[in-house]
C-alpha positions as CSV (number, residue, x, y, z in Angstrom):
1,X,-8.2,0.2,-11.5
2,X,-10.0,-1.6,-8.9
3,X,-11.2,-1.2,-5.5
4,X,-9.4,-4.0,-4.3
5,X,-6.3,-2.7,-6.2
6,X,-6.3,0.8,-5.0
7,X,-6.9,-0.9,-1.7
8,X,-3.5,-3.1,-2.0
9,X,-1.9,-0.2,-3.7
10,X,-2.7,1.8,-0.7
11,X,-1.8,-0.4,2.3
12,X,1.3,-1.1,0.0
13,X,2.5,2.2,0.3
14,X,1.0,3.0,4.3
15,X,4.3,0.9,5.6
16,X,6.5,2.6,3.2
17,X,9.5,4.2,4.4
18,X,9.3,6.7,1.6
19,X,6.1,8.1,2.5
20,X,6.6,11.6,1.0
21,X,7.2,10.4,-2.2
22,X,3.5,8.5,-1.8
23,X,1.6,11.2,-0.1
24,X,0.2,12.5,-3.6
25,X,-1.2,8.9,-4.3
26,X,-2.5,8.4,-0.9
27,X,-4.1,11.6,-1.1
28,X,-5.9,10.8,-4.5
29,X,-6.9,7.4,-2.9
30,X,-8.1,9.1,0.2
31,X,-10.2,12.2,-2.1
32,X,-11.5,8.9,-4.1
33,X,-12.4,7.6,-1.7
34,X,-14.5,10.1,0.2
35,X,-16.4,11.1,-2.9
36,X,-19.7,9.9,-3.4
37,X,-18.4,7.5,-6.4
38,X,-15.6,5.9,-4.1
39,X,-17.3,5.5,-1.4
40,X,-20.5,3.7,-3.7
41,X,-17.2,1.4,-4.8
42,X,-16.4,0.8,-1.4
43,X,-20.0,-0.3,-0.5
44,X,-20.1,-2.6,-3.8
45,X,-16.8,-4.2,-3.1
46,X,-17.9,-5.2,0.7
47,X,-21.0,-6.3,-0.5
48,X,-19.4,-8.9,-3.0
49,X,-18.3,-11.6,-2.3
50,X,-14.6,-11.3,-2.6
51,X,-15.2,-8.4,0.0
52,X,-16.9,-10.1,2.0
53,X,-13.9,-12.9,2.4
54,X,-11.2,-9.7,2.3
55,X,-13.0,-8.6,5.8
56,X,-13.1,-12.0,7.3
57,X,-10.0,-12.3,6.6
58,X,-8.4,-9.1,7.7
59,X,-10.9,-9.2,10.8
60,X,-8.9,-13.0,11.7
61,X,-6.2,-10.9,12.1
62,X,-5.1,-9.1,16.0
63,X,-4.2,-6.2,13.7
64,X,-8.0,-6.5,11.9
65,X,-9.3,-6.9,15.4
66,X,-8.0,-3.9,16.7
67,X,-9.3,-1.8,14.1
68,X,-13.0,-3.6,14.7
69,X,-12.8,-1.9,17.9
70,X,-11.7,1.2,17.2
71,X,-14.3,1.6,14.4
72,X,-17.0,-0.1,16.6
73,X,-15.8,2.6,19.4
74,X,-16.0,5.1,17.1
75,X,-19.6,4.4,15.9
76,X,-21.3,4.0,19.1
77,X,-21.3,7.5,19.4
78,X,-23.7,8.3,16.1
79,X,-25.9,4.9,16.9
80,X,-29.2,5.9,18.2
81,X,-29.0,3.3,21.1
82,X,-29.5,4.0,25.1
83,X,-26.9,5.0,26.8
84,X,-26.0,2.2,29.1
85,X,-26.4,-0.3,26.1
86,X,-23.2,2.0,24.5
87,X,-21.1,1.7,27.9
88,X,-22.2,-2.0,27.8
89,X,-20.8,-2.3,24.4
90,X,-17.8,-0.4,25.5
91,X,-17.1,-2.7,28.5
92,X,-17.1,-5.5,26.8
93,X,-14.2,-4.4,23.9
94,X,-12.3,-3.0,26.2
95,X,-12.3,-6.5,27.9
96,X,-11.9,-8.3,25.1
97,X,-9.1,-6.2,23.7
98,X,-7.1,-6.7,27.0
């Protein structure tokens, strides 16, 4: 299967009211994922070009924006950047996600 299948398949199955019966599937997709191999796939798949239009697209999205700044929060912290350039940063997405 794909990356961008297991992607879909996974999403798929996030809103599903039946999530126990997807658990062991999400679980596989999230082990894949975190190996060395899935996350090489990942990289490779956001480096093409039909991952590069998936993430503009998702990113057009208030739901794809959201997650931006969670994850842009989020990596802040391991950036090797001054201090007051992070709080800058933070400012400003906490402004823009008002």
């Amino acid at each position: 299967m794909t990356l961008s299948g297991l992607l879909f398949q996974y999403s798929c199955s996030y809103g599903d009211t039946k999530m126990g019966a997807m658990d062991g599937i999400q679980g596989m997709v999230a082990g894949y994922f975190a190996s060395p191999k899935g996350q090489e796939a990942i990289r490779s798949f956001l480096s093409s070009p039909q991952g590069k239009v998936a993430i503009d697209s998702y990113l057009s999205t208030p739901g794809g924006q959201q997650m931006a700044r969670l994850l842009l929060l989020r990596a802040l912290d391991g950036l090797n950047i001054p201090e007051e350039v992070k709080e800058q940063i933070r400012t400003a997405l906490a402004e823009a996600g008002t």
